[in-house]
C-alpha positions as CSV (number, residue, x, y, z in Angstrom):
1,X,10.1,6.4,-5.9
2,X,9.8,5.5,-2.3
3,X,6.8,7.1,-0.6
4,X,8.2,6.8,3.2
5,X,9.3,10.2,2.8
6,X,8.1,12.7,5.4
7,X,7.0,15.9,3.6
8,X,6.4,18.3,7.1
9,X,9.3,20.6,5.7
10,X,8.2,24.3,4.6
11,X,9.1,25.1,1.2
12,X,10.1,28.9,0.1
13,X,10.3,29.3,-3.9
14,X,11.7,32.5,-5.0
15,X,11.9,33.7,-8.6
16,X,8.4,32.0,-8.2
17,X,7.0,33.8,-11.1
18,X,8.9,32.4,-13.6
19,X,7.8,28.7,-15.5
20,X,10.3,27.5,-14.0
21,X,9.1,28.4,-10.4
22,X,5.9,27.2,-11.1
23,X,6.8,23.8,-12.2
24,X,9.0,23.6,-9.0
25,X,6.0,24.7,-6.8
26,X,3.7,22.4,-8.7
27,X,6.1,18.9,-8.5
28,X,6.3,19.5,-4.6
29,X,2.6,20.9,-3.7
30,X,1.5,17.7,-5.9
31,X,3.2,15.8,-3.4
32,X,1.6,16.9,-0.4
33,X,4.7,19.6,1.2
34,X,3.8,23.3,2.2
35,X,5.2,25.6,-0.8
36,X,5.1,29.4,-0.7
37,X,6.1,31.5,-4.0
38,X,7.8,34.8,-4.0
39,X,8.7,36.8,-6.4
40,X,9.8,40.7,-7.5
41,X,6.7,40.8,-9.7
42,X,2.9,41.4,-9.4
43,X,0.9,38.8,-11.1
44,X,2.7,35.2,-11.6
45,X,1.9,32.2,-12.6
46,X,2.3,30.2,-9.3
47,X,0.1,32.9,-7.6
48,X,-2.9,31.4,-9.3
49,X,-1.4,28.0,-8.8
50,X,-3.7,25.4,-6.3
51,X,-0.8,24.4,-5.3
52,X,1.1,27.7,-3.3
53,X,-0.5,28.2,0.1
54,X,0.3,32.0,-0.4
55,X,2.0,34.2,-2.8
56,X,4.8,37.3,-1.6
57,X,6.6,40.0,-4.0
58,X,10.1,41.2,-2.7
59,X,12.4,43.7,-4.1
60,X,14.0,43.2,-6.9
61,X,17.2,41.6,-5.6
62,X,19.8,43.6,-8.2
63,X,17.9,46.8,-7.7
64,X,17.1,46.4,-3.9
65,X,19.8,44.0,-2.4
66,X,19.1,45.2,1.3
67,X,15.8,45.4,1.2
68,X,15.6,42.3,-0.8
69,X,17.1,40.1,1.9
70,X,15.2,42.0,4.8
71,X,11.9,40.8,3.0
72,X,13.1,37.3,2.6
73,X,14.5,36.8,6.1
74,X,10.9,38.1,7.0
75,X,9.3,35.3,5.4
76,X,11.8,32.7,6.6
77,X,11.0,33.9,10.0
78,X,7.3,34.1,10.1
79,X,6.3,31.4,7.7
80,X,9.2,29.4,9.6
81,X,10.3,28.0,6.4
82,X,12.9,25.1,6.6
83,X,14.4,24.9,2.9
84,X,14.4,28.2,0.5
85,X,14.8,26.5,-3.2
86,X,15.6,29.5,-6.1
87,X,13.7,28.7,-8.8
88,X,16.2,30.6,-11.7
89,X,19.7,32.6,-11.4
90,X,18.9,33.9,-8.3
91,X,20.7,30.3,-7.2
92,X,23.5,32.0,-7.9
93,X,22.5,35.8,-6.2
94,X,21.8,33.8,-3.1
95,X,24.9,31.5,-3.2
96,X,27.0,34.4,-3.5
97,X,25.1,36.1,-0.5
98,X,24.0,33.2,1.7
99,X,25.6,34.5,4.5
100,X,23.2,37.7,4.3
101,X,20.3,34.7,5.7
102,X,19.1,34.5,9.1
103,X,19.1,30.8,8.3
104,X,22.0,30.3,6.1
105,X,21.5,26.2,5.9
106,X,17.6,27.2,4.7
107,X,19.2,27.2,1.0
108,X,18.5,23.7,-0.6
109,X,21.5,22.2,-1.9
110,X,23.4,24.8,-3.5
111,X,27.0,24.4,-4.3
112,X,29.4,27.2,-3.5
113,X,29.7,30.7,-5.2
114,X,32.9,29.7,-6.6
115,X,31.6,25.8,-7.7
116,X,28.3,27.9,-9.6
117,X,30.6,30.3,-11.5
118,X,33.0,27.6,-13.0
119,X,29.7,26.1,-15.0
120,X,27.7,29.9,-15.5
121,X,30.7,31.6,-16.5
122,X,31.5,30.1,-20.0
123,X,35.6,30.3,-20.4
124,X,35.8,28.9,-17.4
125,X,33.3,26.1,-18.5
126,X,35.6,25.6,-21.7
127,X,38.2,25.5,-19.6
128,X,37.5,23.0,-17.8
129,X,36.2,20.4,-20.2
130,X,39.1,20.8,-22.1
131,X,41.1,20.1,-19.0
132,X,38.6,16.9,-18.4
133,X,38.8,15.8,-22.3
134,X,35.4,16.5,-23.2
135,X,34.4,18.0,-26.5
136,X,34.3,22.1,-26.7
137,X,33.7,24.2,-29.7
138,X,36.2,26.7,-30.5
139,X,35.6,30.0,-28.7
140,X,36.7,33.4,-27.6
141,X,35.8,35.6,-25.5
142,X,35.8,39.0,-27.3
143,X,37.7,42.0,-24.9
144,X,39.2,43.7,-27.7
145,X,38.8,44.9,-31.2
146,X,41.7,43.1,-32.0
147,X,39.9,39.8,-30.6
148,X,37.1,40.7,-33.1
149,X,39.1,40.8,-35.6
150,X,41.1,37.3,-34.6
151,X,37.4,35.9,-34.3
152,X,37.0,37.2,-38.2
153,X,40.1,35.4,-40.0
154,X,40.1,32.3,-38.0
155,X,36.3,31.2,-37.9
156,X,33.9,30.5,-40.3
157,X,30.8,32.1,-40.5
158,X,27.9,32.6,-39.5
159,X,29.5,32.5,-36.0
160,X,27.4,32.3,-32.8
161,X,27.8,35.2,-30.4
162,X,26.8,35.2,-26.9
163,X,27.0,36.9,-23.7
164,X,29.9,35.1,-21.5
165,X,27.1,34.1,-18.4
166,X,23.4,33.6,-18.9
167,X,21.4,30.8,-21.0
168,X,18.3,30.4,-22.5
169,X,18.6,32.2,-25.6
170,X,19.2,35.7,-24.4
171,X,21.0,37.8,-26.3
172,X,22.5,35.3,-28.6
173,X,22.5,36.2,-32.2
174,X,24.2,34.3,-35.2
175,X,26.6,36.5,-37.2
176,X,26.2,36.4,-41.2
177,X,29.5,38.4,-42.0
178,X,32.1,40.4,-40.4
179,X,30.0,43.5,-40.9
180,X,27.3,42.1,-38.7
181,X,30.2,40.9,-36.5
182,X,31.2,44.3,-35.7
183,X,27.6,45.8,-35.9
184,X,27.0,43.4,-32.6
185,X,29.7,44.1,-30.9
186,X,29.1,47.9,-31.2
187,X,25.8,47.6,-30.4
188,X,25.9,45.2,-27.2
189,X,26.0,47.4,-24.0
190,X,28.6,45.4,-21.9
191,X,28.6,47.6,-19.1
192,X,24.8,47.7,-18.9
193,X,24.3,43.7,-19.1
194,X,27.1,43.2,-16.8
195,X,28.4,40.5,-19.3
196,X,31.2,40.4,-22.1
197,X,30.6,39.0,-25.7
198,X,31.4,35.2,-26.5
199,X,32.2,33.9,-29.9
200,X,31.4,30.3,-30.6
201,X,31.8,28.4,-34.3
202,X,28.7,27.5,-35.9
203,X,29.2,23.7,-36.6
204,X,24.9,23.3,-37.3
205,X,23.6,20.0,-36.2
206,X,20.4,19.1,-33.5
207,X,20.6,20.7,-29.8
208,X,20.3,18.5,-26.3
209,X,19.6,19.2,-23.4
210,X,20.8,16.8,-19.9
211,X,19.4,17.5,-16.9
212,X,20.6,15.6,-13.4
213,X,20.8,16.1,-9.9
214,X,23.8,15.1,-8.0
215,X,24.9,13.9,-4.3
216,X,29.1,14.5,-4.2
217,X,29.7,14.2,-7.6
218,X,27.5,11.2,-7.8
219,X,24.4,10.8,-10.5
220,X,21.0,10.3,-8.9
221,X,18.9,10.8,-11.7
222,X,19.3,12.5,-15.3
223,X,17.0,12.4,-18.4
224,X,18.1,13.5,-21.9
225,X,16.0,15.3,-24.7
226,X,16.3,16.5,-27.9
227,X,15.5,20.5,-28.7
228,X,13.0,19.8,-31.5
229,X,11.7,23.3,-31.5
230,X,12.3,26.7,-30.1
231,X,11.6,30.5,-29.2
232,X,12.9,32.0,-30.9
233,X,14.1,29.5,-33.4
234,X,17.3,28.5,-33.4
235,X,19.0,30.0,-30.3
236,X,16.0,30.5,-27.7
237,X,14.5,28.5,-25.2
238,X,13.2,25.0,-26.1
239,X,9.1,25.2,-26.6
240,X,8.9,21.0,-27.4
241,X,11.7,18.6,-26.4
242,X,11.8,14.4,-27.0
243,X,12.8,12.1,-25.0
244,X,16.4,10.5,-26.2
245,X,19.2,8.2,-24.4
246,X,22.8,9.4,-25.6
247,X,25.4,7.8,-23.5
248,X,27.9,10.6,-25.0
249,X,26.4,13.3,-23.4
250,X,26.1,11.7,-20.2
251,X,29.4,10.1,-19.8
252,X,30.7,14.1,-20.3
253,X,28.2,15.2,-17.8
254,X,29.4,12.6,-15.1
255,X,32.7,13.2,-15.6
256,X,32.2,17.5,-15.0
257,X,30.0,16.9,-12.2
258,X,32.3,14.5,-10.3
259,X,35.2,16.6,-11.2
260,X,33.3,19.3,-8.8
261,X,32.0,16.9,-6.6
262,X,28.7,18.1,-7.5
263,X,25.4,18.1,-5.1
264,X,22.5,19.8,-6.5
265,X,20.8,20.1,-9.9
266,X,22.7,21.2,-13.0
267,X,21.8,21.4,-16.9
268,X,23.9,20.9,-19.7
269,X,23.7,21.8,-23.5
270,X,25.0,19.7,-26.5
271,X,25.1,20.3,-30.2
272,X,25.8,17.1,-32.3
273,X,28.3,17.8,-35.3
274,X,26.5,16.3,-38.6
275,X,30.0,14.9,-40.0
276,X,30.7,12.8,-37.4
277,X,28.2,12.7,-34.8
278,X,29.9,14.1,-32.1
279,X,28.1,15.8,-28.8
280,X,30.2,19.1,-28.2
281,X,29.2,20.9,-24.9
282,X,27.5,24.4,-25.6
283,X,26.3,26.0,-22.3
284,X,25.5,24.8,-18.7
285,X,23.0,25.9,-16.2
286,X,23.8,25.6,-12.4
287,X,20.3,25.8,-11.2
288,X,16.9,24.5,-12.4
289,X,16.6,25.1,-15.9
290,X,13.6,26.1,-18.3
291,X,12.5,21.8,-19.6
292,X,12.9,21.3,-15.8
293,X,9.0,19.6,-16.9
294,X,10.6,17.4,-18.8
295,X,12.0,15.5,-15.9
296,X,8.4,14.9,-15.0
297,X,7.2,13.2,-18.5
298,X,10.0,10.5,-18.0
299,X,9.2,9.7,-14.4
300,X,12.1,12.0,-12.7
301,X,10.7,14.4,-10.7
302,X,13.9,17.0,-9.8
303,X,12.3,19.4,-7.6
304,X,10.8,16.8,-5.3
305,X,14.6,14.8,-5.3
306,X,16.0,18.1,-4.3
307,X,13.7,18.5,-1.6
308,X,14.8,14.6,-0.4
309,X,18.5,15.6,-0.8
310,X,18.0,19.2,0.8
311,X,16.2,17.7,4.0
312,X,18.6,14.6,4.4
313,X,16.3,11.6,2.8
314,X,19.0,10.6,0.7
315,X,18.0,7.2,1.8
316,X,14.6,7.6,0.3
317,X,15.7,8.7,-3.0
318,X,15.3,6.1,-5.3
319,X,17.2,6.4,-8.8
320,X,14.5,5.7,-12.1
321,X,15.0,3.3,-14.4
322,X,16.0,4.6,-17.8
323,X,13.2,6.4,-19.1
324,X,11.0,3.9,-21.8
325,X,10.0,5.0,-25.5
326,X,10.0,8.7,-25.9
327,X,8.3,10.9,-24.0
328,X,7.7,14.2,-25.3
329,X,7.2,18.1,-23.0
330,X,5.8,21.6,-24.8
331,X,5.4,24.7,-23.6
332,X,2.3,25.5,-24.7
333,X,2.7,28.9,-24.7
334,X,5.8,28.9,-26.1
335,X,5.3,26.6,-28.6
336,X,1.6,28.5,-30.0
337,X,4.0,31.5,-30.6
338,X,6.8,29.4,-32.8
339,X,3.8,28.0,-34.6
340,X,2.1,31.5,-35.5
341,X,5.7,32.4,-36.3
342,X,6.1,29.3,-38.9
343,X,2.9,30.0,-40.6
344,X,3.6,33.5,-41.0
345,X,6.8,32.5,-43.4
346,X,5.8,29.0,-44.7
347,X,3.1,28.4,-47.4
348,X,3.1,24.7,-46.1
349,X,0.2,25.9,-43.7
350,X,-1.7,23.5,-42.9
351,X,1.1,20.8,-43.0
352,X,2.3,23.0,-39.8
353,X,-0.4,22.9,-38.3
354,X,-0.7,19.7,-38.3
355,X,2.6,18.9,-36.9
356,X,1.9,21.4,-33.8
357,X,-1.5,19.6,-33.3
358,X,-0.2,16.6,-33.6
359,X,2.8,16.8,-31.3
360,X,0.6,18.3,-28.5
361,X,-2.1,15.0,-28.3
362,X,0.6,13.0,-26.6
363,X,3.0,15.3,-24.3
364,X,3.5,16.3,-21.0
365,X,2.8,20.3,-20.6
366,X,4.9,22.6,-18.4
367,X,2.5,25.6,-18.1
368,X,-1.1,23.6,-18.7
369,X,-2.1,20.9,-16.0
370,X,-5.7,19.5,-16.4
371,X,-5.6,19.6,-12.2
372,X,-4.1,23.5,-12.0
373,X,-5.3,25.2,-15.2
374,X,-5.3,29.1,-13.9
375,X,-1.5,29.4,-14.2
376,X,-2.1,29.2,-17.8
377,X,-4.5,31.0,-18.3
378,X,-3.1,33.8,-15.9
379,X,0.2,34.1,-18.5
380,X,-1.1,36.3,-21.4
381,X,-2.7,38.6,-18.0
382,X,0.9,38.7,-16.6
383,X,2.2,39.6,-20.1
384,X,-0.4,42.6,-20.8
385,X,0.3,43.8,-17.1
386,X,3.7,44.0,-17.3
387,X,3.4,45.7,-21.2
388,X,1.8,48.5,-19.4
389,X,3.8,49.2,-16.4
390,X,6.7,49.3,-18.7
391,X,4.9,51.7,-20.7
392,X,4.5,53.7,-17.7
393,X,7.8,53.4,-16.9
394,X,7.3,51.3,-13.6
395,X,8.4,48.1,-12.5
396,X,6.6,44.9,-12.9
């Protein structure tokens, strides 16, 4: 990557507190640019990070909107912060509400409300691949008993349900039988999520992941990984990802973004069908995603291309050469979890461990850097802390 790049542009993160923020703050501070973090919760992550000249709670931007945007249009002002970078869905709080800014242009980036919901919002993801020719599952969205009961007769089981926006494995839940079909539904608070069930077939298979940044509908840079493991298993978010290159996936990729003449970051799903090796598009995520790191163990380094696009260096973004061998990311914590989880049910214990251990001696971490080691530390803090003011009943 070119280093002529002038790096004199203030940096807000928000949704800072998240792994994902972190990683964000930690690809651009490494490079030598001014990052603040902010975030609705106490202790983070990126506040212990080397790396973020300062740390700032807000609001919590559902909860609080007004008071949410006069706290961040504070810290625009006074920190006099040039690009504002969401590190998670609140890309898409802020998209929708840009013009609520005192800098509206401050936003690095971002594509239109409208652009955002065609990828976030799952029919009208379906929708549009099928339009484009790439491969979908079959799906429904569930409004109706009656569409429960269509789901029932027509697809096999299990069958993956799913709220219709949202990603990393929240609230997904595989479906044995139509009992436990209809057990979901009634039990899934649509009102209080602010989301409406989605029914996918279960056709099995390995799990990708594509991340890529875009300038007009244009790839810059992309890497693709394979979900080896996951929390939880099976539907959650991936803990330790390997390195693969599946022209497939990112044919269908291109073709989506240029569709929408795409300038930002995006991140796409894939399951691969055993019987025939197809790549079927599962979910896609309009804003940094939770491997973001694993941009960094193949030499592609998203936040900091972002920051080039955002602040009109397009001319010093270079785009990597296609990632050699297999590089390998884990979330440490993540991934200790899945393996106290595997030893709990398998009497192959030791052969377990040996796997984790072994996977870990040669991989790029998202949440442990030799260079910035209290973030990790600072997680199982964050955890407790938050366990007890929910206990309380307060916000964390």
């Amino acid at each position: 990557m070119n280093c002529k790049y002038h790096d004199d542009k203030t940096v807000l993160v928000t949704q800072a507190g998240t792994r994902i923020g972190y990683m964000i703050t930690y690809s651009l501070g490494k490079k030598g640019i001014v990052v603040y973090g902010a975030d609705s919760r106490y202790l983070t992550m990126t506040s212990f990070s080397r790396y973020c000249r300062n740390f700032y709670r807000y609001p919590h931007p559902n909860h609080e909107p007004d008071r949410y945007f006069e706290m961040i249009n504070r810290l625009i002002e006074t920190l006099d912060i040039d690009l504002l970078i969401p590190a998670y869905d609140e890309a898409i709080f802020l998209s929708k509400f840009r013009n609520k800014l005192i800098k509206p242009q401050v936003i690095a980036a971002i594509p239109a409300y409208e652009k955002l919901m065609i990828l976030h919002h799952k029919p009208s993801l379906y929708a549009l691949c099928k339009e484009l020719g790439c491969d979908i599952i079959n799906h429904m969205l569930l409004e109706s008993i009656e569409d429960l009961e269509k789901v029932a007769n027509t697809f096999a089981f299990p069958i993956v349900l799913k709220p219709e926006r949202g990603g990393g494995g929240w609230a997904v839940q595989f479906v044995q039988n139509r009992k436990e079909l209809y057990r979901f539904w009634n039990a899934f608070d649509q009102k209080r999520h602010g989301n409406r069930l989605f029914a996918q077939e279960y056709i099995g298979g390995d799990l990708y992941g594509h991340g890529v940044i875009c300038l007009q509908g244009k790839v810059l840079a992309a890497n693709t990984y394979r979900i080896c493991r996951q929390h939880p298993p099976g539907c959650g978010t991936s803990t330790f990802r390997k390195t693969v290159e599946l022209a497939d996936i990112r044919r269908q990729v291109a073709i989506i973004l240029a569709n929408l003449s795409w300038t930002g970051v995006c991140q796409m799903d894939f399951m691969r069908r055993e019987q025939d090796d197809r790549m079927f598009i599962m979910d896609a995520n309009p804003r940094f995603w939770g491997s973001t790191a694993h941009g960094l163990a193949c030499g592609v380094n998203f936040p900091f291309l972002l920051y080039l696009l955002a602040s009109d260096q397009n001319n010093e973004i270079l785009i990597p050469p296609v990632c050699q061998g297999e590089p390998t990311s884990t979330w440490l914590w993540g991934d200790m979890v899945v393996m106290l989880q595997r030893l709990l049910k398998s009497p192959l214990r030791i052969q377990v461990i040996k796997e984790h251990l072994h996977s870990w001696s040669d991989t790029y971490f998202d949440d442990f850097l030799r260079e910035d080691p209290l973030p990790f530390f600072s997680y199982p803090i964050q955890k407790v802390a938050a366990a007890i003011l929910r206990f309380r009943g307060e916000g964390f």
